[in-house]
C-alpha positions as CSV (number, residue, x, y, z in Angstrom):
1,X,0.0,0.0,0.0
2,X,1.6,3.5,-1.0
3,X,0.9,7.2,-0.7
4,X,-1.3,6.8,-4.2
5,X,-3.3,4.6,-1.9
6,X,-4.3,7.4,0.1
7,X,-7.2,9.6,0.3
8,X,-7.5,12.4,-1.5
9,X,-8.4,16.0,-0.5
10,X,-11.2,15.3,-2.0
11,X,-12.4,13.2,0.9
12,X,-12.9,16.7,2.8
13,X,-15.7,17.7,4.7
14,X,-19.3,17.0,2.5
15,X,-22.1,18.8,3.0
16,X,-24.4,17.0,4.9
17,X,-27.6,16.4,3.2
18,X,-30.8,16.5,5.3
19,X,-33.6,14.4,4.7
20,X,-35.9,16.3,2.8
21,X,-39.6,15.9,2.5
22,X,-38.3,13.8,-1.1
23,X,-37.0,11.6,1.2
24,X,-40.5,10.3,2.7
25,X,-42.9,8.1,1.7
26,X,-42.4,8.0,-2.2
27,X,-43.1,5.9,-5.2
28,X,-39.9,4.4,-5.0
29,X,-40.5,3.4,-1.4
30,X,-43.0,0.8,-2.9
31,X,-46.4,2.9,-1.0
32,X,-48.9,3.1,-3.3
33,X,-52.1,4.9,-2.9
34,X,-53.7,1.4,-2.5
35,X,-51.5,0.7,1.1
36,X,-53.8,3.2,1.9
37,X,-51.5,6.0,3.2
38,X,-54.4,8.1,5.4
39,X,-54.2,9.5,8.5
40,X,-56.7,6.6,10.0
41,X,-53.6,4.2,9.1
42,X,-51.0,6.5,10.7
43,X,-49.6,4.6,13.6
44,X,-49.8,6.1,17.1
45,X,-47.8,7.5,19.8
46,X,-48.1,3.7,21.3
47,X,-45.5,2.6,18.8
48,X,-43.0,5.0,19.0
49,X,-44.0,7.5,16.2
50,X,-43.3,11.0,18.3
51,X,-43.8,14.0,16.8
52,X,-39.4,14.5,17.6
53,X,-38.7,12.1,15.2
54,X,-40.0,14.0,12.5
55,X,-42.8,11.7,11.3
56,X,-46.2,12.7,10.6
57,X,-49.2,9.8,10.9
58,X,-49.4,10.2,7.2
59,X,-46.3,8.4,6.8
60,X,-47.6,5.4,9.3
61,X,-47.6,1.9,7.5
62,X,-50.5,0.2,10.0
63,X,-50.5,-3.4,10.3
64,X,-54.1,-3.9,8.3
65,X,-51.6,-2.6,5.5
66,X,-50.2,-6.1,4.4
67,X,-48.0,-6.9,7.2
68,X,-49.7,-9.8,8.1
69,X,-49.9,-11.6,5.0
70,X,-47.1,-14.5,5.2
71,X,-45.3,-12.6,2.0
72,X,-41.8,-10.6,2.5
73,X,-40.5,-10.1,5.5
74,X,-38.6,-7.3,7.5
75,X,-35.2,-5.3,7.5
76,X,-34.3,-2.9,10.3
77,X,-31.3,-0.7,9.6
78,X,-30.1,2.2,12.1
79,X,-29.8,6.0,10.8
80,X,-26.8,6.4,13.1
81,X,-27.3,10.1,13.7
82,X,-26.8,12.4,16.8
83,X,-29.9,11.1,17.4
84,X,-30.1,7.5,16.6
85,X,-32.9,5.9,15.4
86,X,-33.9,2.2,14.0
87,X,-35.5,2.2,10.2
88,X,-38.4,-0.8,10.0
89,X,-38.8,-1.7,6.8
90,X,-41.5,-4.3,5.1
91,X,-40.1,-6.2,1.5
92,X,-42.7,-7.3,-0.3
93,X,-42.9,-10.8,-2.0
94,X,-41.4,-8.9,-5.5
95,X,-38.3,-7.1,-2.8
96,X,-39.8,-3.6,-3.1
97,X,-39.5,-1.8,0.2
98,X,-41.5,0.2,2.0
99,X,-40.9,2.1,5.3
100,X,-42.9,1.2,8.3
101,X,-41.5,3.2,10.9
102,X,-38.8,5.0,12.6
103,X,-38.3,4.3,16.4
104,X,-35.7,6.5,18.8
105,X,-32.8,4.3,20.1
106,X,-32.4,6.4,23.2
107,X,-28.5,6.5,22.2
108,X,-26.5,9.1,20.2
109,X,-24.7,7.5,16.7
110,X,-22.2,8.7,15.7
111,X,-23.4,11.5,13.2
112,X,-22.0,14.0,11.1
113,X,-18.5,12.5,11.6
114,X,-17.0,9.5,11.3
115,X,-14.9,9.2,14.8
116,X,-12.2,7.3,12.7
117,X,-11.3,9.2,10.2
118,X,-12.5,12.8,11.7
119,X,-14.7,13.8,8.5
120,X,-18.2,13.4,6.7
121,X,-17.6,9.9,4.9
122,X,-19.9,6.5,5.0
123,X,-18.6,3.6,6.5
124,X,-17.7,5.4,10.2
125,X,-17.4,2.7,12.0
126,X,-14.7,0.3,9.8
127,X,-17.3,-1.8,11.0
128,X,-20.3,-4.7,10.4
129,X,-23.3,-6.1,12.5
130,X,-24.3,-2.8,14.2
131,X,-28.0,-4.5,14.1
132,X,-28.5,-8.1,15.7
133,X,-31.5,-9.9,16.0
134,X,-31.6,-12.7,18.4
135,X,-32.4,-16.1,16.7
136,X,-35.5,-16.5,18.5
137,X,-36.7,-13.0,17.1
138,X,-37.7,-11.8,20.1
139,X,-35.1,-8.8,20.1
140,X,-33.5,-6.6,18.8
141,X,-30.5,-5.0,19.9
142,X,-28.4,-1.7,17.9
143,X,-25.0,-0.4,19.1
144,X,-25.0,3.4,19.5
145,X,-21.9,4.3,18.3
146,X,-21.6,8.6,19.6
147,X,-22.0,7.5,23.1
148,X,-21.2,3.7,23.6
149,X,-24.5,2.1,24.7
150,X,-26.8,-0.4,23.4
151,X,-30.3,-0.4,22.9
152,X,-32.5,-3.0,23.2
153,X,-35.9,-3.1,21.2
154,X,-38.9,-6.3,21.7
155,X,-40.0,-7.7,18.2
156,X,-43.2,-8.3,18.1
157,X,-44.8,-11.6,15.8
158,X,-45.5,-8.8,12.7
159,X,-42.3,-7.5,13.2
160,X,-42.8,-3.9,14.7
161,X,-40.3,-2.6,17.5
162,X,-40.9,-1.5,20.8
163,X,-38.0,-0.3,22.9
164,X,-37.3,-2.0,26.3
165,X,-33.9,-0.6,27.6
166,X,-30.8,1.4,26.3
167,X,-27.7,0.9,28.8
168,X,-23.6,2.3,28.4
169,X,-21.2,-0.4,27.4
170,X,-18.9,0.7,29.8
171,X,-15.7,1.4,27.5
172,X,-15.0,5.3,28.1
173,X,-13.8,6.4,25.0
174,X,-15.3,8.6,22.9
175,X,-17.5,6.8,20.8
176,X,-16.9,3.6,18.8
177,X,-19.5,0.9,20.0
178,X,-20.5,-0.5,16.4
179,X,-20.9,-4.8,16.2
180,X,-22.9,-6.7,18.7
181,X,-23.0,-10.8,19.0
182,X,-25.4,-12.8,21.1
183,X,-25.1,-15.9,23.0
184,X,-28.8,-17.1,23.8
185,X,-27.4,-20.0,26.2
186,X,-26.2,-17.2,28.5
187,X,-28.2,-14.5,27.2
188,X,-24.9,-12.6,26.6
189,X,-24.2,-9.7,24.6
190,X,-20.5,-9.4,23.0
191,X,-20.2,-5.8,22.1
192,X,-17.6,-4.7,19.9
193,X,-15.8,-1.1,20.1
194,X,-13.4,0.4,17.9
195,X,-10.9,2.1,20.3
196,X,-9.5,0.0,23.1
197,X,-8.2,-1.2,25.3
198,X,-11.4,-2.4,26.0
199,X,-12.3,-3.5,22.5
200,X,-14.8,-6.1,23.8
201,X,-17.3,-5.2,27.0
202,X,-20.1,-7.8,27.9
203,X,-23.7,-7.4,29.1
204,X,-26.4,-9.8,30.4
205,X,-29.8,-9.8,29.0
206,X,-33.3,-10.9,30.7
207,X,-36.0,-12.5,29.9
208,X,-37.5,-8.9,29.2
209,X,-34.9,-8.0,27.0
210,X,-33.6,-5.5,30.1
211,X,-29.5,-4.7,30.0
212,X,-26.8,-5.5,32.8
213,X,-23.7,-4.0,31.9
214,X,-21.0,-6.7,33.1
215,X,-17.2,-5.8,34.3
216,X,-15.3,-8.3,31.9
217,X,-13.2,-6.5,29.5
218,X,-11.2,-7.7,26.8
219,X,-8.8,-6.6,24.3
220,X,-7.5,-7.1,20.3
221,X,-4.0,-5.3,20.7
222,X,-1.0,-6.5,20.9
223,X,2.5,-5.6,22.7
224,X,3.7,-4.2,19.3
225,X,0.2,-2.8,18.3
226,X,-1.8,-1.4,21.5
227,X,-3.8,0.6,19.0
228,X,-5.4,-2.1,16.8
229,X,-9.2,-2.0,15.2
230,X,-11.3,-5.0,15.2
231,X,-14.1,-4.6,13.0
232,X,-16.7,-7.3,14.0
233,X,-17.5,-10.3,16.3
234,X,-19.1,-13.4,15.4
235,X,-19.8,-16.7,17.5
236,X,-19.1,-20.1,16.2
237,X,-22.3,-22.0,15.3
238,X,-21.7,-24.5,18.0
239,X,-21.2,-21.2,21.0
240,X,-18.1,-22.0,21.5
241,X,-15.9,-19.7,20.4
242,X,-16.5,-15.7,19.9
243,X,-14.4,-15.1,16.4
244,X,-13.5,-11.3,15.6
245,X,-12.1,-9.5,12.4
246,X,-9.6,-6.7,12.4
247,X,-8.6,-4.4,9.8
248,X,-5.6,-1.8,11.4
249,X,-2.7,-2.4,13.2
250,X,-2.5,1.4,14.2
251,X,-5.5,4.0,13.7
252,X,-5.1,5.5,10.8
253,X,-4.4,9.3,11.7
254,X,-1.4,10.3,10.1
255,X,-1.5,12.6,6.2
256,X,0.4,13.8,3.9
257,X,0.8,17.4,3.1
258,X,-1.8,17.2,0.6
259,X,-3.7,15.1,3.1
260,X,-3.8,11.5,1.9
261,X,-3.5,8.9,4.6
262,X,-0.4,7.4,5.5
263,X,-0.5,3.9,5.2
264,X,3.3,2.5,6.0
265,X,4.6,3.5,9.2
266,X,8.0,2.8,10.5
267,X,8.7,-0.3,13.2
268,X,10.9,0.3,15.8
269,X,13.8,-1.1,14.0
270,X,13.0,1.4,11.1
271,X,11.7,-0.4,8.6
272,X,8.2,0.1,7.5
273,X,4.4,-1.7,8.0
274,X,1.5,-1.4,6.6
275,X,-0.9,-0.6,9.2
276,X,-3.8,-2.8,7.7
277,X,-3.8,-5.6,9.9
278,X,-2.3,-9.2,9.0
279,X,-0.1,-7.4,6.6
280,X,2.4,-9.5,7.4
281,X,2.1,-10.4,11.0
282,X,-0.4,-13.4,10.7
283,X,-2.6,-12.6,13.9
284,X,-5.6,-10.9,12.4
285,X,-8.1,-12.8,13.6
286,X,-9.1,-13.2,17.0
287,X,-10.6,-16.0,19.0
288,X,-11.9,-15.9,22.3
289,X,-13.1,-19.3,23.8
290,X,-16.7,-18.6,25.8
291,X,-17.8,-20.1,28.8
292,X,-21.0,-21.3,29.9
293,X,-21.5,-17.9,32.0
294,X,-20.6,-16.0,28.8
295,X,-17.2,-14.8,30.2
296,X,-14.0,-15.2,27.6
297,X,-11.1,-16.8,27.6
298,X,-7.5,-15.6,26.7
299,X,-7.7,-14.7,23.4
300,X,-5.6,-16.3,20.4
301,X,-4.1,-14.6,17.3
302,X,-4.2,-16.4,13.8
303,X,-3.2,-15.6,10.4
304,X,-6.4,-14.1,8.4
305,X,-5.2,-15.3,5.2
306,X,-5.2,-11.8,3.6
307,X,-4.5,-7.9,4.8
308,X,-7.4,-6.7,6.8
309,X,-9.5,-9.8,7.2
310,X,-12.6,-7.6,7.8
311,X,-15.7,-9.5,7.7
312,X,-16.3,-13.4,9.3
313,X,-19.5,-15.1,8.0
314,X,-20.1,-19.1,8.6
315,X,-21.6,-21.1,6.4
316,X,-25.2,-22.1,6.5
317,X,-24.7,-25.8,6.5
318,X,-21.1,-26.7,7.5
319,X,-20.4,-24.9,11.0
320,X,-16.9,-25.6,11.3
321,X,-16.2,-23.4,7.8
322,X,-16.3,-19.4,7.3
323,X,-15.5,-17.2,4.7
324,X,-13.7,-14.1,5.2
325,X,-13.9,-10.7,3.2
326,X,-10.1,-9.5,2.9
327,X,-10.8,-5.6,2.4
328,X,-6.9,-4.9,1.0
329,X,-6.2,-8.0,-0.1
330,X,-9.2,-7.5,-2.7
331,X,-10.6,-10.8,-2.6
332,X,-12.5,-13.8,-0.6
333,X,-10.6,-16.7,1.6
334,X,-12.3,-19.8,2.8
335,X,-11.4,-21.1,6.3
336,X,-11.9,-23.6,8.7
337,X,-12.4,-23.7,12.8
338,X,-11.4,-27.0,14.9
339,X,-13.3,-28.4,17.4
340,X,-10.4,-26.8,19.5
341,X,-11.0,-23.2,18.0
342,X,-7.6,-23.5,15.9
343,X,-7.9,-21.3,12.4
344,X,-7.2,-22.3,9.4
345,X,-7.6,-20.1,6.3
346,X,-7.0,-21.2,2.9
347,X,-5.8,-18.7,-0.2
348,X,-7.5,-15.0,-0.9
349,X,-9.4,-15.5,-4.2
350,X,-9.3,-12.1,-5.9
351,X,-11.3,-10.0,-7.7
352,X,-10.2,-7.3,-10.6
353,X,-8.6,-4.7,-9.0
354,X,-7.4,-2.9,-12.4
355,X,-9.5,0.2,-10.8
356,X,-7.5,0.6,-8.1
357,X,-6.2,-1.0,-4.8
358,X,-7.6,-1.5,-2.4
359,X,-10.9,-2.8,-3.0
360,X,-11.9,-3.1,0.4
361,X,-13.9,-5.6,-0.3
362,X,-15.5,-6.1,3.3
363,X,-19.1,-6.9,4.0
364,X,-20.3,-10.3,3.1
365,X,-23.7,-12.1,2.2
366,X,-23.4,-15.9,2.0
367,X,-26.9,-17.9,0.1
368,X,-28.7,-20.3,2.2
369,X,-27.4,-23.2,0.4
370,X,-24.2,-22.0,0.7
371,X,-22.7,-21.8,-2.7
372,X,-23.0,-18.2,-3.4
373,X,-21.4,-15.0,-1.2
374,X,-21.9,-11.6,-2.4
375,X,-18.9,-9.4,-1.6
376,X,-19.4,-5.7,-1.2
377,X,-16.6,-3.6,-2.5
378,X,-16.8,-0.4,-0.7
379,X,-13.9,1.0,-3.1
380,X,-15.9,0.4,-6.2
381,X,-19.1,1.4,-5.2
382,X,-20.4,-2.3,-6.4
383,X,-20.6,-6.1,-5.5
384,X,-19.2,-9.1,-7.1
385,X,-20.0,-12.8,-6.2
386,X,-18.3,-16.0,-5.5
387,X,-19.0,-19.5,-5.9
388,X,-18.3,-22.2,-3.5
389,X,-17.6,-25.6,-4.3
390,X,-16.0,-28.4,-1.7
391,X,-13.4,-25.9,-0.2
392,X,-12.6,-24.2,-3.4
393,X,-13.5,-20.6,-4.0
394,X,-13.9,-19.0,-7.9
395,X,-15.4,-15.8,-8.9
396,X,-18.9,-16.0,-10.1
397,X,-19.8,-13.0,-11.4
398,X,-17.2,-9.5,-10.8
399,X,-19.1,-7.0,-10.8
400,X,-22.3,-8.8,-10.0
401,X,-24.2,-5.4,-10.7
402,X,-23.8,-1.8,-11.7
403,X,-22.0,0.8,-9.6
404,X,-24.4,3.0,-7.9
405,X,-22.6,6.4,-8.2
406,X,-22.5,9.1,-5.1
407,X,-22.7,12.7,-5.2
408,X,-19.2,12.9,-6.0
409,X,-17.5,14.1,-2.7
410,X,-16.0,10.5,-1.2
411,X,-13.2,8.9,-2.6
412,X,-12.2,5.3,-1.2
413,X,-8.5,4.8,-0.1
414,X,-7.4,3.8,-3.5
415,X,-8.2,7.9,-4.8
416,X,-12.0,6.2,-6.7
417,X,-14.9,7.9,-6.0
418,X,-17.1,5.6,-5.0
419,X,-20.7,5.7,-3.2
420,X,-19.1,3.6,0.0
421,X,-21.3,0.5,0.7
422,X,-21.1,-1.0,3.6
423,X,-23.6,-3.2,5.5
424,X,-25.8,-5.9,3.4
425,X,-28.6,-8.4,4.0
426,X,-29.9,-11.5,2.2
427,X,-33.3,-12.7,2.8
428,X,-33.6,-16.2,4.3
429,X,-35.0,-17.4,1.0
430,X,-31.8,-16.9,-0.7
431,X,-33.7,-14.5,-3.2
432,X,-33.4,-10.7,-2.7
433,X,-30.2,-8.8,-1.2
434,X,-30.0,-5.6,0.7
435,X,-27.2,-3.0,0.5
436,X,-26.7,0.4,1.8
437,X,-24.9,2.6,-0.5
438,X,-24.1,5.5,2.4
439,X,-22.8,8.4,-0.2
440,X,-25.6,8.4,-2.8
441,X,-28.1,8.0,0.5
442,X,-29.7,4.8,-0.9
443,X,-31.0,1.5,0.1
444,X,-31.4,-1.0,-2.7
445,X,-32.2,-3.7,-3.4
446,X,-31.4,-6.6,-5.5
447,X,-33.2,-10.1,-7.1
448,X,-29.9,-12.5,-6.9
449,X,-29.9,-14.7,-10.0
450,X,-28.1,-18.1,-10.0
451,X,-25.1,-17.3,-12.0
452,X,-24.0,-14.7,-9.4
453,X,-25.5,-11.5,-10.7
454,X,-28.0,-9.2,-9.1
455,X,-30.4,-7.1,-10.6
456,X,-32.0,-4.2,-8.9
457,X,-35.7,-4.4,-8.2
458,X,-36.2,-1.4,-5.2
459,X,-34.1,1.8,-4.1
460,X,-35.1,3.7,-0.8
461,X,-33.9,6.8,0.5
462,X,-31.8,7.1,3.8
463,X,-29.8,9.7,5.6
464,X,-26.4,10.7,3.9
465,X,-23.5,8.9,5.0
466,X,-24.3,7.8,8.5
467,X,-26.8,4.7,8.3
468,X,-25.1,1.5,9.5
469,X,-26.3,-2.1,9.9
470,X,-29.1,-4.6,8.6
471,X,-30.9,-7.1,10.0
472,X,-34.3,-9.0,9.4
473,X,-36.5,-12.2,8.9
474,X,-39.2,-13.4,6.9
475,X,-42.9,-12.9,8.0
């Protein structure tokens, strides 16, 4: 990775683009007149529509409007401004989305400003599973990334929210709180943060879905890297293990004079390092053995395969095997967990990267019969897609769709302007995917075809920049 690697000036401070009355309840937002958009329909102060949120009744989506109907399903994504709030939204049995409603976390996100990089960009949080539901579907919990808490929302049988508790992490620096596991044997919450040294901080849940922030803390960093950033946290399939991603070996806050990042820095013996993690020293993942109480173990250090091994997602059908998204490595590896939480990662299957390095390829989206993954390439402002066969990996389809262009303002680290997706979300069916695309302030979504391509059927509009996170199910 070199200086041309770096960001550009151009990365400066955006304007940050309200949500405009454009931005409500439109034709693209899949609400016709027949959904029956009155003010009889409007949902009620009961569930959570306050006037503060800037949400009229007119915009409600009641549940006599089709939400009952066994077709679709649910997404919930969070805006993650100042004042953080969790976006329902109803898919239809064609993917078109509609909104249903925006509920108040009762935590700050991290707004205007990523608290990474120090300016107006998507993707603040270098970051993935922001949104968690628990497997039961009973909750639904969202990290609040300005002020380091969680909230906790109930999920009821048609899928709409109702918030039950919102609690500090514990970890004391300023901001950073941004992926979330859950272990429903202990009813433990694994939250992520991306300054340390208390990368990791626990908290119990109840049977009400109330918040008990616990003492244990835990930490990423090394003796030679006490700055690192992890990027997610994921448990085995079995519960055994608690598996995190990384993707720097030092924050990256150092420029050039024409205010591009610096990306190799000098070791103590002088020579230089990349500080995207696992590039060389093989110890970018992270496993934490879990006990029956929740509490961790020491944590082990194995070789991610690739530079910045940013995104962990098992398979479907074979618990003991995951597939990692190497975001500067430009590519997909395949790897394996023992029964003794050992790691084993195969070769980083690339994609083209004749645009420019890095891709960043990160966020990941794996098809229920497990021989598909849909790769998100924040650098390119596009996906691509992989097919798995045995334990070998081959491109599918790169891209997999057309670039959705952003207002022009963000460049990724390798100088491309690009739109910055981040978070995605396949339905359970295998048949529509989900992707935020931060910098043109869209949500769209695809139909996923079986040689790997996607093809857009639905496009909503959300905040600029900030949103982070999706999670859902199928009604």
């Amino acid at each position: 990775m070199s200086k041309e690697m770096g960001m550009s000036k151009e990365m400066g401070m955006s304007k940050e683009m309200d949500m405009s009355k454009e931005m409500g309840m439109s034709k693209e937002m899949g609400m016709s007149k027949e959904m029956g958009m009155s003010k009889e329909m409007g949902m009620s102060k009961e569930m959570g529509m306050s006037k503060e949120m800037g949400m009229s009744k007119e915009m409600g989506m009641s549940k006599e409007m089709g939400m009952s109907d066994h077709h679709g399903g649910h997404i919930y994504m969070q805006t993650n401004e100042a004042q953080n709030c969790i976006v329902h939204y109803h898919w239809s049995a064609n993917g078109v989305l509609a909104e249903v409603e925006r509920i108040a976390t009762g935590g700050a996100g991290s707004g205007r400003i990523s608290p990474i990089y120090h300016i107006s960009r998507p993707n603040h949080f270098e970051g993935a599973g922001s949104v968690r539901l628990t497997p039961d579907r009973r909750f639904l919990f969202a990290t609040n990334g300005g002020d380091n808490s969680v909230s906790s929302f109930a999920v009821d049988k048609e899928g709409w929210l109702t918030l039950l508790d919102v609690k500090r992490t514990g970890n004391t620096q300023s901001g950073g709180a941004k992926s979330v596991a859950y272990a429903p044997s202990s009813r433990t919450l694994f939250v992520v943060h991306t300054f340390g040294p208390d990368h990791l901080r626990l908290m119990s849940v109840d049977d009400e879905g109330n918040l008990t922030p616990r003492p244990e803390r835990y930490s990423v960093s090394t003796m030679d890297w006490p700055n690192r950033v992890p990027t997610m946290a994921v448990l085995s399939p079995d519960g055994k293990f608690l598996v995190l991603g990384t993707t720097f070996d030092e924050l990256p806050s150092r420029k050039n004079p024409d205010g591009s990042l610096i990306l190799w820095i000098p070791r103590g013996d002088g020579a230089l390092h990349s500080i995207a993690s696992n590039a060389p020293d093989p110890d970018g993942i992270i496993v934490f053995s879990v006990g029956v109480d929740g509490a961790l173990g020491e944590p082990s250090f194995y070789d991610g395969g690739g530079a910045s091994p940013f995104y962990i997602a098992f398979l479907h059908n074979r618990p003991d095997t995951f597939v990692i998204g190497e975001a500067v490595s430009d590519g997909l590896a395949i790897g394996r967990i023992d029964p003794d939480g050992k790691i084993n990662v195969g070769p980083v299957v690339p994609i083209d990267t004749s645009a420019g390095v890095p891709s960043e390829l990160c966020w990941l989206a794996v098809s229920p019969d497990d021989r598909l993954v849909f790769a998100t390439n924040f650098g390119y402002s596009n996906l691509s897609s992989f097919r798995i066969d045995g334990n070998v990996l081959t491109i599918a389809k790169d891209p997999a769709c057309q670039k959705v262009p952003g207002d022009g303002t963000f460049r990724a680290i390798n100088g491309t302007v690009s739109s910055g997706p981040s978070d995605n979300w396949m339905t359970p069916d295998g048949a529509f995917l989900y992707q935020i695309y931060g910098n043109a302030s869209k949500l769209v979504g695809y139909a996923t075809k079986p040689d790997g391509s996607l093809e857009e059927v639905t496009s909503v509009p959300i905040p600029y920049n900030s949103p982070e996170g999706l999670a859902g199910f199928a009604a």
